[in-house]
N, C-alpha and C positions, 0 to 999 in steps of 0.2 A: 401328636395324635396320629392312629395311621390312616394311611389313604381311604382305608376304606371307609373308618367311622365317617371320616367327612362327608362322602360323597353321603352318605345315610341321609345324615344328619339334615343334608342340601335340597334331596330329595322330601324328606319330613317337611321341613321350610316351605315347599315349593305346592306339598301336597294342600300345607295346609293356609298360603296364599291364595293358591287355586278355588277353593272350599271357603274362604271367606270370601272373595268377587261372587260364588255361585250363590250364599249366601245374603250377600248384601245388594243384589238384584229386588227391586222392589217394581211393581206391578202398579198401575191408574186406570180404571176405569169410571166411566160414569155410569149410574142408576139410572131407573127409568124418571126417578126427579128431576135428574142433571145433576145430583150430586157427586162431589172430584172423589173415590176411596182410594186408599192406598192401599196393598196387601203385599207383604213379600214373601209367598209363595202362590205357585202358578194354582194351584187346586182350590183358593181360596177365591178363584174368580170365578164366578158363573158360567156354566156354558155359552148361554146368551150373550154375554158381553165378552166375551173372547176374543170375536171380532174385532171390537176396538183395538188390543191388543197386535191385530197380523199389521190392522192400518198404521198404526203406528207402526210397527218396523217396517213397513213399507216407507212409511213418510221418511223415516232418517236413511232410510237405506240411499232412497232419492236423493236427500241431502248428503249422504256422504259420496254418491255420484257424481253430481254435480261441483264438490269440492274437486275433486280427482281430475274429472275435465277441465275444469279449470286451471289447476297444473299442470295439466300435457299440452291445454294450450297456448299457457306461460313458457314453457319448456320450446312449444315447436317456434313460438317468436321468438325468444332469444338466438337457438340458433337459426333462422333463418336469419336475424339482423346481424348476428355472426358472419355468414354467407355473403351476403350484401357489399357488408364493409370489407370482408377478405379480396371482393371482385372490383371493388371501385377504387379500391390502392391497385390492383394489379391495371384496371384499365387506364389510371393516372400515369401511372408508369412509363404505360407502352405508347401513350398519346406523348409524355413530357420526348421519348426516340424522335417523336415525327417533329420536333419542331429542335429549329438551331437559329440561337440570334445572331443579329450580325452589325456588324459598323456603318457608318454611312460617312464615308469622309471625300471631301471634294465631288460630292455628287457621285461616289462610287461607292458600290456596295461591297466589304470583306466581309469574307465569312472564314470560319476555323476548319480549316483540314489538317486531319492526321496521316502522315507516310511513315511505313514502315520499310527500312532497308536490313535484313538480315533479323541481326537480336538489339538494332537500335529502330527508337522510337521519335519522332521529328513533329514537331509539332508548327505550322503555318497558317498565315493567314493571306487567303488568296482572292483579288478580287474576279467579280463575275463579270467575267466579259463573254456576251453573246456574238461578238465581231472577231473574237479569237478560234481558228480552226483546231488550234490543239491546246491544251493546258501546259503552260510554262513556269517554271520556277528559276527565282535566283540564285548562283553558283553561291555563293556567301551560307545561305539559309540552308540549304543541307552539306554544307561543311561537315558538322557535325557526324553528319550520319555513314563517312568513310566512303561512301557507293562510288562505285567504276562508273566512268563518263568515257561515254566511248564520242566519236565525233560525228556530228549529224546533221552538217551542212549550214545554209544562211537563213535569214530570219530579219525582217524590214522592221524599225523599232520607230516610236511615237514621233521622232524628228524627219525620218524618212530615209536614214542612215541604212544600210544594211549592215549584219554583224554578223560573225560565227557563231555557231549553235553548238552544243553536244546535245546527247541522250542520257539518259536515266532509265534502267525500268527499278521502278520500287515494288516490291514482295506484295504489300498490300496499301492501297488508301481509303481513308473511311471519311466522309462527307456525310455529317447528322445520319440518318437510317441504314445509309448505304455502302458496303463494303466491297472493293472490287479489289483481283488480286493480277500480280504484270501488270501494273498499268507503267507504261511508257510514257513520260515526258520530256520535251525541251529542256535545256538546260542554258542562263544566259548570262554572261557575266558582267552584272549591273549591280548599280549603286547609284542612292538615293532614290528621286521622286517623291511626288506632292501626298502619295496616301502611306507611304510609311509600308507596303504592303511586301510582302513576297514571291510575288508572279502572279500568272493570269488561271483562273479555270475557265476552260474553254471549252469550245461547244462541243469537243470526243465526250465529254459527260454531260453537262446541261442536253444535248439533244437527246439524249435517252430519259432521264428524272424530270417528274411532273412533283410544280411547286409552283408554290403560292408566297407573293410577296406582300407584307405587310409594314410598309414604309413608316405607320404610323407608331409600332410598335417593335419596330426594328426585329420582326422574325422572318423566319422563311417557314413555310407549309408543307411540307413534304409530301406526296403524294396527298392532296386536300380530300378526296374522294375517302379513303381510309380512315383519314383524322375527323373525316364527320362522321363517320360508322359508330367512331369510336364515342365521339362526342353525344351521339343519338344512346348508344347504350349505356352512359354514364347517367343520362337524364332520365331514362327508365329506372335504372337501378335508385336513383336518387327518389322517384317518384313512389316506388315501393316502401323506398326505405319508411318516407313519409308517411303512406298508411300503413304501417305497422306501429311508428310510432302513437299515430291518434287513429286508431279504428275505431267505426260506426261503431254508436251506441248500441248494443243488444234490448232484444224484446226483453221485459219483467216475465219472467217464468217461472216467479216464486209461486210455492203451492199456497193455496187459500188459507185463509186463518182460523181454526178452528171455534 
């Protein structure tokens, strides 16, 4: 059949779809009895009671207002609980940076520090010592990592021995939040001892990083002023979240019953 018959033919369909809806439009008014009539056509209603007619489109117009609002403000809490959840995995996140656990062995605390020398990566655990003026590591533990030891004098060890030292500097070291880059350390060539550890962090970094120790739960707090910030905007966000979930009951503002 050719294109055009059809589109005709679509057309015809459509006219006379159209013209049956206009058609099967029916009209209610009531009489001055309060009788219900029906009519379906507009001319068959009285002037008088025509009226009736606007109010009623008025009333469904209301109600299909109403419908409508009600879905943009389905619509605007969805995504704002969207938003919410998208900001409280990001603030989970950045709070889980501020915190790094650590060991507690012979009444010493280890924690996990990363050295980076070149394109090698070292991974140690170092305990905190606030009585060491510089951060030491043992010649064994960055083996691994090939780095030039150049030599850098003597160094008194826990028996009261004195020992030869070298240096290190590594490219970068990263302790929980914090990434610092040439950091220079001691070098000592030891073996054994009672915490199993890798050398000492000493006070060239603990005296700059504000932390919080939590013994009980075997963490550190990284800068705790921050990790409450953060912890304070999680519980807002958490609080929101909550009334969106159950919001206040709304007023009845349904129209009267006729």
């Amino acid at each position: 059949m050719p294109t055009k018959q059809i589109i005709t033919k679509l057309f015809l369909l459509y006219c006379m779809l159209s013209f049956s809806e206009v058609q099967a439009r029916i009209y209610e008014y009531k009489d001055d009895s309060g009788r219900r009539i029906f009519v379906d056509r507009l001319s068959q209603v009285p002037a008088k009671y025509r009226d009736q007619l606007r109010s009623r489109e008025e009333e469904k117009d209301q109600l299909d207002r109403a419908a409508l609002n009600r879905l943009q403000v389905e619509r605007k809490t969805k995504s704002a609980a969207l938003k919410i959840s998208v900001e409280k995995a990001r603030i989970r996140e950045a709070m889980e940076k501020w915190i790094t656990p650590f060991e507690l062995r012979a009444n010493q605390i280890l924690v996990p520090v990363t050295v980076v020398y070149g394109s090698r990566t070292g991974q140690l655990t170092l305990v905190m010592d606030t009585g060491a003026s510089y951060t030491v590591v043992h010649k064994d533990s960055i083996k691994p990592l090939g780095a030039y030891l150049r030599p850098g004098g003597a160094a008194m060890v826990a028996d009261g021995s004195v020992v030869k030292t070298q240096q290190v500097t590594f490219d970068r070291v990263e302790i929980g939040p914090y990434k610092s880059t040439n950091v220079t350390a001691g070098v000592l060539d030891f073996r054994g001892g009672a915490t199993g550890s890798d050398g000492l962090l000493g006070m060239d970094f603990l005296y700059n990083a504000r932390y919080k120790l939590d013994r009980e739960n075997q963490k550190i707090y990284w800068d705790p002023e921050k990790y409450q910030q953060l912890k304070e905007q999680l519980a807002e966000l958490e609080k929101m979240e909550q009334q969106l979930n159950n919001p206040p009951t709304a007023p009845d503002t349904s129209l009267p019953k006729r």
